[in-house]
Each structure stands twice: as structure tokens, then as C-alpha cells.
N, C-alpha and C positions, 0 to 999 in steps of 0.2 A: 907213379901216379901221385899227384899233391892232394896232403888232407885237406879233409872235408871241413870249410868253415863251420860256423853257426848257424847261417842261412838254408844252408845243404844239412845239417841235423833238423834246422825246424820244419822244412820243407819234407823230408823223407816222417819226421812225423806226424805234420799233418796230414799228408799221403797214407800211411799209417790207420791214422783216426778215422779217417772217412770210409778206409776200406775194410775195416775189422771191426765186426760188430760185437765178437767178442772183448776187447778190448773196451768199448765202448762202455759195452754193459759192466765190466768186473768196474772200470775206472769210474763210473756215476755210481756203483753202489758202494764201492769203499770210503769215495766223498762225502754220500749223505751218511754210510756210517758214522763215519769220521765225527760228522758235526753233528749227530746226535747222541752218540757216546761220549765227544767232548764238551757238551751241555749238559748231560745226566753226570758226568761225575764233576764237573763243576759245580751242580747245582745240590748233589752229595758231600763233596769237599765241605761247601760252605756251610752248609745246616751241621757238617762234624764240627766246622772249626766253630761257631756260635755255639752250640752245645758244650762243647767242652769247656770253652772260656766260662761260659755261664754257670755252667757248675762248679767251677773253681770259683768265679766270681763268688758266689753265695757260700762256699767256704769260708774263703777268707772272710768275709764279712761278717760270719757266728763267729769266726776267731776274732775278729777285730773287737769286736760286740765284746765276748767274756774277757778279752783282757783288756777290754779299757774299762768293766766293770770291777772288773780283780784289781785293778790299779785303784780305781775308787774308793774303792772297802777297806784297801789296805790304809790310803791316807786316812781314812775317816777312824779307823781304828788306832791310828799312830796318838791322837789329840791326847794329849797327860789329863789327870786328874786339874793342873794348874792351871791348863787351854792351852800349853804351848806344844808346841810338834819339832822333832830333832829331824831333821827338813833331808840332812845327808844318809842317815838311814833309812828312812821311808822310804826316798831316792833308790837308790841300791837295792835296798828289797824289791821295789814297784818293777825296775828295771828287771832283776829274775824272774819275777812273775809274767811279766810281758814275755820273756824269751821263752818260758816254760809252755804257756799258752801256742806257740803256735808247731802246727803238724806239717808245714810244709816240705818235705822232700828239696826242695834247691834252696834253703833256707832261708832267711826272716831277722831284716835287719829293722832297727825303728829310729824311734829320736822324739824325745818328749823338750818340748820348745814354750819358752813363755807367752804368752798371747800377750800382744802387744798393746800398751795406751791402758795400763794400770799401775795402780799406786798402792802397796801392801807393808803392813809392818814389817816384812819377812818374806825375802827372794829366793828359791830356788835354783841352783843352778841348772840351765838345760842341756842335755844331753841329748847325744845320738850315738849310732855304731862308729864303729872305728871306719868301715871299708863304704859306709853310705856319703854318696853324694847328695847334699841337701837340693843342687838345685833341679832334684828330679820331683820336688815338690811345688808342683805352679801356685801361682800364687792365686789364682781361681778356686782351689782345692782349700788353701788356709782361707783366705774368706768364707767358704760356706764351715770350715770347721769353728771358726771363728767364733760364729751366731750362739754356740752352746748350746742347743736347743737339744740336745741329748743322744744327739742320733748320728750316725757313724757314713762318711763318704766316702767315695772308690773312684779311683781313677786308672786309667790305663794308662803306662808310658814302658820308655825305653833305658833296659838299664847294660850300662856298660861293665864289664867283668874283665879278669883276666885272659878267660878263653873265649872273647868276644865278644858282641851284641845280643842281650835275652831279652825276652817280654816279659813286663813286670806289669804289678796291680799296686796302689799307693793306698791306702786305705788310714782313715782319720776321724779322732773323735776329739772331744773334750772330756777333763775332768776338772773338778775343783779341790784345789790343795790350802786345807785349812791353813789360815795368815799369811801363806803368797799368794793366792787367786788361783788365775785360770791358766789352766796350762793344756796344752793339746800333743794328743797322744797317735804317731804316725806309724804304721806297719808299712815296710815294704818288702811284698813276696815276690820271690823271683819264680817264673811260674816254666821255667825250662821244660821240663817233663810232660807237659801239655803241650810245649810247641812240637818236642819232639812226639809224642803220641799225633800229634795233626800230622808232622813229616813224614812218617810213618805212614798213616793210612793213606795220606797223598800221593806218596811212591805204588803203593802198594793198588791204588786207583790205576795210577799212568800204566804201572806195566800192564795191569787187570786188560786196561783198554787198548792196548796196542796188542796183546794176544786175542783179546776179542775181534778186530778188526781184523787183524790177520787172518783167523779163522774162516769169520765172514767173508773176506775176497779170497782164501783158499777154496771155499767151499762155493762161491758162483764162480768161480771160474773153473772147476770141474762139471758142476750142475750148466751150465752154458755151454762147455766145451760140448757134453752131452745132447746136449739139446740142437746144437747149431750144425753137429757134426752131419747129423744125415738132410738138414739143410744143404749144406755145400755137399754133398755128395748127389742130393737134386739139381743143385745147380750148372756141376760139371756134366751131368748125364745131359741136361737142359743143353749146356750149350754144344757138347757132343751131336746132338741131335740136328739143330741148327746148324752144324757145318756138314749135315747130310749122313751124318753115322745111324741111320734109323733105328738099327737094330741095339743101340745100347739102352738097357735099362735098368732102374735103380735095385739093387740087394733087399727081398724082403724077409725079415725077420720079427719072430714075434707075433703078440697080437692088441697092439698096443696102437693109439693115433698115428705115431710116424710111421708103421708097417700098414696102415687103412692109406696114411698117404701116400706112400711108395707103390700100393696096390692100385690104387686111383691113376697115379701117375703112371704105370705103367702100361693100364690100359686104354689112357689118351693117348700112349705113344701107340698101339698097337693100332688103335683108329685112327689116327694121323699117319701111319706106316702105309696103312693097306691105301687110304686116299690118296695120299701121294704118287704111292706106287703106279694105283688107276688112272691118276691126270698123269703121271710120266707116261703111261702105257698109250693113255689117248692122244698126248700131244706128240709121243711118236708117232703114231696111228695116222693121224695129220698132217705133218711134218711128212711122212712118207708118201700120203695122198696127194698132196699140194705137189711135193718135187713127181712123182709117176704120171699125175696128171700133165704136168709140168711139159713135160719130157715128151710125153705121147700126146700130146697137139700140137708139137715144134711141126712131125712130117706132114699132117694134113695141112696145117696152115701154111708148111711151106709150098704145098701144091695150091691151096686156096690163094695164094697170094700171086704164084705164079699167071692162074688165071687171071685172076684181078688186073695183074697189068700189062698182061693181052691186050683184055678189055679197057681200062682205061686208058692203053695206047692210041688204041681203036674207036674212042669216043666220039668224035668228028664226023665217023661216018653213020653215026647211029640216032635215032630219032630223038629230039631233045629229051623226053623222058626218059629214055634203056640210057641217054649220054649222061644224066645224072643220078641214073640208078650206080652208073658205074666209077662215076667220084664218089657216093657215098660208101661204095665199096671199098672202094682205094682206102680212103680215109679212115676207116673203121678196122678194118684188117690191119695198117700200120699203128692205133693204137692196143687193137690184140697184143699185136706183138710188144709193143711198148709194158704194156702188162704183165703178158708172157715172160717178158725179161726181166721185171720186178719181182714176180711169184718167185722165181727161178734163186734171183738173188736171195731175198729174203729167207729160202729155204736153206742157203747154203748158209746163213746166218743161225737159222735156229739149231741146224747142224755141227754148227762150231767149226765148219770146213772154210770158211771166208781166212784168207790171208794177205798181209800188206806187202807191197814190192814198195821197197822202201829204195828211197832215191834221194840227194839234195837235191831240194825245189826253189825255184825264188818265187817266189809267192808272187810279189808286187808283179811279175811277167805274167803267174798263172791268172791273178783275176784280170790286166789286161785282156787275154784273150778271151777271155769268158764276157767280159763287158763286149768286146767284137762281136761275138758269137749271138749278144741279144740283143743288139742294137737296133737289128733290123725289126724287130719286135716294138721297141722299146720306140723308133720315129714312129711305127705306126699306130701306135698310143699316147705317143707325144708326150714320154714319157724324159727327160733329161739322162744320162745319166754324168755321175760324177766320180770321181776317182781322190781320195785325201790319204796320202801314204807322206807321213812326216820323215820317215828316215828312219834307219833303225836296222837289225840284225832281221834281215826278210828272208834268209834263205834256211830249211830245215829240212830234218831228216824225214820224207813222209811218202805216200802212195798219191803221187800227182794223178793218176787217174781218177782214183777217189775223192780227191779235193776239187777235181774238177766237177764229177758230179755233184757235191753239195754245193757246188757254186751254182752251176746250170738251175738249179732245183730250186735255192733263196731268190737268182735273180729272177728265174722265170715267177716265181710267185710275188717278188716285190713288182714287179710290170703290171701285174693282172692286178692286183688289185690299188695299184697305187694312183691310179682316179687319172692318170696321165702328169702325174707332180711328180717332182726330180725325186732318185733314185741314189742314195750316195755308198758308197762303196770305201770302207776303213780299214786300211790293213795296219797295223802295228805291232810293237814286240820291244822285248824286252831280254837280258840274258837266259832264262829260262825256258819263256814262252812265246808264242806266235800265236797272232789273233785276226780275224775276220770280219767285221759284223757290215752285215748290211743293211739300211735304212730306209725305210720309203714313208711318205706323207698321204697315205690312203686313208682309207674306211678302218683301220685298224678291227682289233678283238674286244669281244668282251670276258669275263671273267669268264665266265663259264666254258665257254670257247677254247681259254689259252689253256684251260686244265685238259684237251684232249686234242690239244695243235698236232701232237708228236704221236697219236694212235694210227695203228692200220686201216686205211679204208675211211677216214673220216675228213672230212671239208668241211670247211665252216661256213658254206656256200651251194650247197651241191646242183642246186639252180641257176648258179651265175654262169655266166656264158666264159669260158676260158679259152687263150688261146691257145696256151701251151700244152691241151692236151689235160694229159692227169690221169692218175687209176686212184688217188687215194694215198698211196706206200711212199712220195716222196720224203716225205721230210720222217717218216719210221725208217726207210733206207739211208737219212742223210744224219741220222740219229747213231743206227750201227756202224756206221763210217767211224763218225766223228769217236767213239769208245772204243772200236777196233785200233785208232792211235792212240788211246788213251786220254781223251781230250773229249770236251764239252760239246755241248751246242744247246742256249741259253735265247730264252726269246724275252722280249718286252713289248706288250702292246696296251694301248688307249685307244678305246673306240673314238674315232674322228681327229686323228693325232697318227695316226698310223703305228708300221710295226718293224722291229727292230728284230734280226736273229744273229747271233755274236756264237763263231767257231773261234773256241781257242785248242791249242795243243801243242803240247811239251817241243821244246825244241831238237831235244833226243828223246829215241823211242825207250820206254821205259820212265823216264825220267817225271817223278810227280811234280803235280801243280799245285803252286800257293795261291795262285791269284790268275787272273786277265790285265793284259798290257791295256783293255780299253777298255771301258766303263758302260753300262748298261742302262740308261740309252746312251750313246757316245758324245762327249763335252766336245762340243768342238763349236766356236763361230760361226761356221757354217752354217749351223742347224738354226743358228736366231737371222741369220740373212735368208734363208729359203722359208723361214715361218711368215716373212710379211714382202716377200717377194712373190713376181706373179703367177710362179708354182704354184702356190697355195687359191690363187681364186679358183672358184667353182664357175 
């Protein structure tokens, strides 16, 4: 067996989705989970990571504060009695006091730098740590430190270490160094411990939320499983029922809605059991009455008929009125019987006792002779007929008896009503199937009409004068025919356009159908040469 593509996985599940409503449900609820658990702790993530930055922030900034004030006090204290200041001590001290000053945990490098575009008796040298890179101080930052205005600025950047990339805070102030000027005073914290304390809570979010979620689709997908189970256990009982198992019904337990539904349901099947039953019991009833009746009017009518054509032998010698009492005898007794032998048929149908003598037929011979057979009809209605067989596989496995009568039955009915316009007659086929359909240019149907073409006992006319005779059960006989081969019989009509009836069937028995070799009404040239030819005048 060759694996299954992509195609054949996406296929099997979307087959899948559509038919499992469990699945349905657990998969939309874990997704909405998803994306609002994944919004709630993004939107906690973030309010952690601002909170904590911001409290560091305001740390470091009371540290920045006291020791660029510490730094101040100390120069200011340094000044001799003479005014002069020993600029490399003060230096050095200022430098311990600064390192002293700060609390930081990832610790606290600085760098006290000359402010630039001054002119003093007396220079300072500037200083920084050993392990600080200066250029993590922008130059944005020494401008506003620049201004002197007394007050301490922050900035966030990136600082590079041994053991790789930390978040750092840059923090700056000025002081004034009595006889070198202005000098500015830079903290930089490495603020490690907060990014790890955010990593932390962040990890500790994800898993939080992927166990939450999980739980969630643990827990509807047993609450569903619950819930759907005795669903499907309606719905197997349901279709049980439907293939005629009446007696199955659903498990009730409890006393809960699904056992009020089970009890519900189970008493529609008990009502739909018993009515069932009573229409099987009556259509037997029927079915038995129809065929007994059936049966026990064959010997009278065979006596009544015997008479009959006595008498209408006899007709010539009998006074014109008894000589046409005795044609409408004749007449009436051979359609009994014609009915007689439709009743008879159709019982054997509802019976299920109707069977095919299956034979190779060639079709294009059988409607041949069936066109012969209504011919004489058909000039005396001045009726055409026509014959369009293209070519094709015409011979099949079928009950030529029986195809003969749904032929007799379409032709006789496209004659009678087809106004005396041509009559066309379609056989085609194809490897599978074999198709029929016959044509006429009459008075066609109306809607209402075609929905009960194929009932018993019904014409769409029952006043029109016919020749062929009639009880009604034609075209309901040529209906059982045609499904007894396992094959169709498919009508199309337009009132004033006439009416089309198209038998198709398998070309072996058994064997399903995809389609009809001919098309409904039939394409053919034909049909636009007889619409304005003088078939069609009235």
C-alpha cells in the first residue's frame, strides 16, 4: 500500500472536523483559551516587567542623588584655609564615596568626566572604572547633564559583560569642583537581577499557561465526551430505526435531561412502531385485497367475455341499437381486462414477487418494433414518428418484455397527446449505460401535473378522449419496471413545448449509474428542425 501524501492527511482531516463534533468543540475551546491566556499573561508579563524596571529605576536615582551629593560636600569641604583644593585627593576620595554609595547587587561602575567648553585655573583629571565602556553614555544623556541645573538623569541602555548582554540604567548628574569647574558625575548600574527576576516570572507564566490550557481541553473534552455520548447513542438508535429495526431503543438512566430525552425518545419510537406496524398491517390488508380480488374476477370476466364475443360476433344480425350495445361491451370488457392485468401486476410489485428474465437485448430492434406496433395509431393521428440512434454499445442485459412495455406505454402516450406533431424516438449509450427517451411536441405539463405524472390512477386529462385505452397504472407500471433493472425513468415537460420521458439503465444488472448517455430534454438538431417545421403548425 503507498503512504499517504499531504493531500490524503489534509483530506482524512478535514473529513475528521466535519464529522466530530467533539473534536470541534475541545479544538475552538483550547484556541480561544489559548489567545486569552496568551493575552492575560502578556498583559501581566508587561505590567511585571514596568514595575520592576521602575522601581529600580527610582533606586538608582536616590543612589545617584546621594552620591553626587556626597561627591559635592566632599569637594566643597576639600577648599584650604588659602582657597586652594589638592584636586588628586579629593579625586580619590570622591571616587570611594561614589563606589560606597551604591546598593546595587550586579554592581556600579561610574566615571566623573570634565564638562566640556571651560576655562579654569586648575584641571582635574577625569576618571572612569576600569571595565566601563564610555560609549554606553549618549551623547543626549551628557547634554541634558551638561545644563547643571542640579538634577540627576536616567537612561536605559545595553551593557556588554563577560557573560554576555545585561540591561543596564546610565544615570547623571553634575557637580562643581572648586578652581576646575564643572564636572559630571555618571552611574552605571547593571540591573541583571531584575531581568532575571522578569525571566523568572515569565517562565513561570508560560508553563502556568500551557498547564492551564491543558487542563482546560482536558477537562471539555471529558465534559463533551459526557455530554455527546448519549447523543450518539440517539443517533445510532435513530438510524437503527430507519433501516427498520423498530424495536431498538435508547438505555435509560437516571433522572437527569438526557434520561427525560431518552424517555421522550423512546416513546416516539413506541408511537411510530405501533403506526408503522398498522400501515404495514393495512397495506398488507390491501395488497392482499387488490391481488384476491384480482384473482376472483379473472373467472367471471372470463365467462363475461366469452359472451361478449358471442354477441359481438353476432352483431350484424341484431338491431342497430343491441349491435351497439354489443361493441360497447366488447370494448369495455377488453379494457377490464387490460386493468385487470395492471391491478394483478402492480400487486405482484407491492409483493416484491415481480422478477426479471434477463436476456441480451438490442434495443435499437426493440424500439423498432414498438415504433411498428404504434404506427397504425400514430398515421391515424398524423402523428410522424421518428427514430435518432447515433451508434453506440445498444445491446444489454435486460427483461425485453418489460422494456417493451414501457415502450408501448411512452409511445402510446406521446401519440395521444402530441397534437398529431412528430414523435422522436432517442436511443443511446455509452460503456455503462443504456438510455431511451422519447419526445413529442404536444400540449405538454404543468408543474403541478409533473409532480404526480408517475402516481397510480392519475391523468392529467381524465376527460380527454384517448385512444390507447388507459386505467391510470401506466407509467406507475413503467416506473416499477424501470427500478426493477435498477434504472430510472426521468420525465421533462413545458406546457405547449411538449413532453419528454428518458429510461435509462445500467448496462449490466446490478451495476450503478453515474449518469444518462442523453440529456434531458435531448440535444439533438433535430429538435430545432421540427420546432419551425410543419409538425409544429396548429
Amino acid at each position: 500500500m503507498p503512504p499517504l501524501d499531504w493531500r490524503d492527511w489534509l483530506a482524512r482531516a478535514r473529513r475528521l472536523w466535519r464529522t466530530s463534533l467533539q473534536l470541534r468543540t475541545v479544538a475552538i475551546t483550547v484556541a480561544l483559551t489559548t489567545v486569552a491566556v496568551t493575552i492575560i499573561s502578556g498583559y501581566m508579563s508587561l505590567s511585571i516587567a514596568t514595575n520592576l524596571y521602575d522601581a529600580r529605576k527610582q533606586q538608582v536615582l536616590t543612589e545617584a542623588r546621594q552620591a553626587t551629593a556626597s561627591a559635592q560636600r566632599l569637594f566643597d569641604s576639600s577648599v584650604t584655609q588659602t582657597g586652594t583644593v589638592d584636586l588628586e585627593t579629593a579625586n580619590s576620595t570622591a571616587q570611594t564615596t561614589i563606589r560606597t554609595a551604591s546598593s546595587n547587587p550586579g554592581g556600579t561602575q561610574y566615571a566623573i568626566l570634565r564638562s566640556e567648553g571651560q576655562s579654569t585655573a586648575q584641571i582635574m583629571q577625569s576618571v572612569t572604572s576600569r571595565e566601563l565602556d564610555i560609549s554606553v553614555i549618549s551623547p543626549e544623556l551628557k547634554e541634558q547633564v551638561a545644563q547643571g541645573d542640579g538634577s540627576v538623569y536616567a537612561q536605559a541602555v545595553t551593557l556588554t559583560t563577560a557573560a554576555g548582554v545585561d540591561p543596564g540604567i546610565v544615570v547623571g548628574g553634575a557637580i562643581e569642583v572648586p578652581t576646575a569647574g564643572q564636572y559630571e558625575v555618571y552611574l552605571v548600574y547593571n540591573v541583571r537581577d531584575v531581568q532575571q527576576t522578569l525571566d523568572f516570572v515569565q517562565q513561570t507564566l508560560v508553563i502556568g499557561s500551557l498547564l492551564l490550557v491543558l487542563t482546560i481541553g482536558l477537562v471539555t473534552f471529558f465534559v463533551v465526551r459526557l455530554a455527546i455520548a448519549p447523543v450518539r447513542v440517539a443517533a445510532d438508535t435513530a438510524e437503527k430505526l430507519a433501516a427498520g429495526q423498530l424495536e431498538e431503543r435508547i438505555p435509560e438512566k437516571g433522572e437527569d435531561v438526557i434520561a427525560t430525552l431518552a424517555r421522550s425518545f423512546n416513546r416516539m419510537a413506541d408511537s411510530l412502531q405501533r403506526q408503522i406496524t398498522q400501515l404495514a398491517d393495512l397495506s398488507r390488508v390491501q395488497q392482499r385485497f387488490v391481488s384476491d380480488v384480482s384473482h376472483e374476477l379473472r373467472t367471471p370476466l372470463t365467462t363475461i367475455r366469452l359472451a361478449g364475443d358471442v354477441l359481438y360476433d353476432q352483431r350484424d344480425q341484431f338491431a342497430p341499437a343491441t349491435a351497439r350495445t354489443a361493441e360497447l361491451l366488447h370494448t369495455q370488457v377488453e379494457r377490464f381486462e387490460f386493468m385487470l392485468g395492471d391491478l394483478l401486476e402492480m400487486s405482484r410489485f407491492d409483493a416484491g414477487a415481480a422478477q426479471l428474465d434477463i436476456e441480451p437485448t438490442n434495443l435499437v430492434r426493440l424500439v423498432e418494433d414498438s415504433l411498428e406496433g404504434i404506427r397504425p395509431l400514430a398515421e391515424e393521428k398524423g402523428s410522424e414518428l421518428r427514430l435518432v440512434a447515433p451508434g453506440g454499445y445498444f445491446e444489454a442485459d435486460a427483461d425485453a418484455r418489460r422494456l417493451r412495455r414501457i415502450l408501448q406505454n411512452l409511445l402510446g402516450n406521446a401519440v395521444d397527446h402530441g397534437e398529431g406533431r412528430p414523435v422522436v424516438v432517442y436511443v443511446d449509450s455509452d460503456a455503462d449505460a443504456v438510455a431511451i427517451a422519447v419526445r413529442d411536441y404536444g400540449i405538454g405539463m404543468s408543474p403541478e401535473e409533473l409532480e404526480r405524472v408517475f402516481d397510480r390512477f392519475w391523468r392529467a386529462d381524465p376527460s380527454r378522449q384517448r385512444s390507447t385505452g388507459g386505467t391510470g397504472l401506466g407509467l406507475a407500471i413503467a416506473t416499477e419496471d424501470a427500478h426493477l433493472h435498477g434504472g430510472t425513468l426521468d420525465v421533462w415537460s413545458v406546457e405547449g413545448e411538449g413532453s419528454c420521458f428518458r429510461l435509462t439503465l445500467p448496462r449490466r444488472p446490478g451495476q450503478p449509474l453515474t449518469g444518462s448517455p442523453i440529456e434531458l430534454p435531448p440535444v439533438d438538431p433535430l429538435d430545432a428542425a421540427l420546432a419551425e417545421s410543419g409538425g409544429r403548425d396548429d
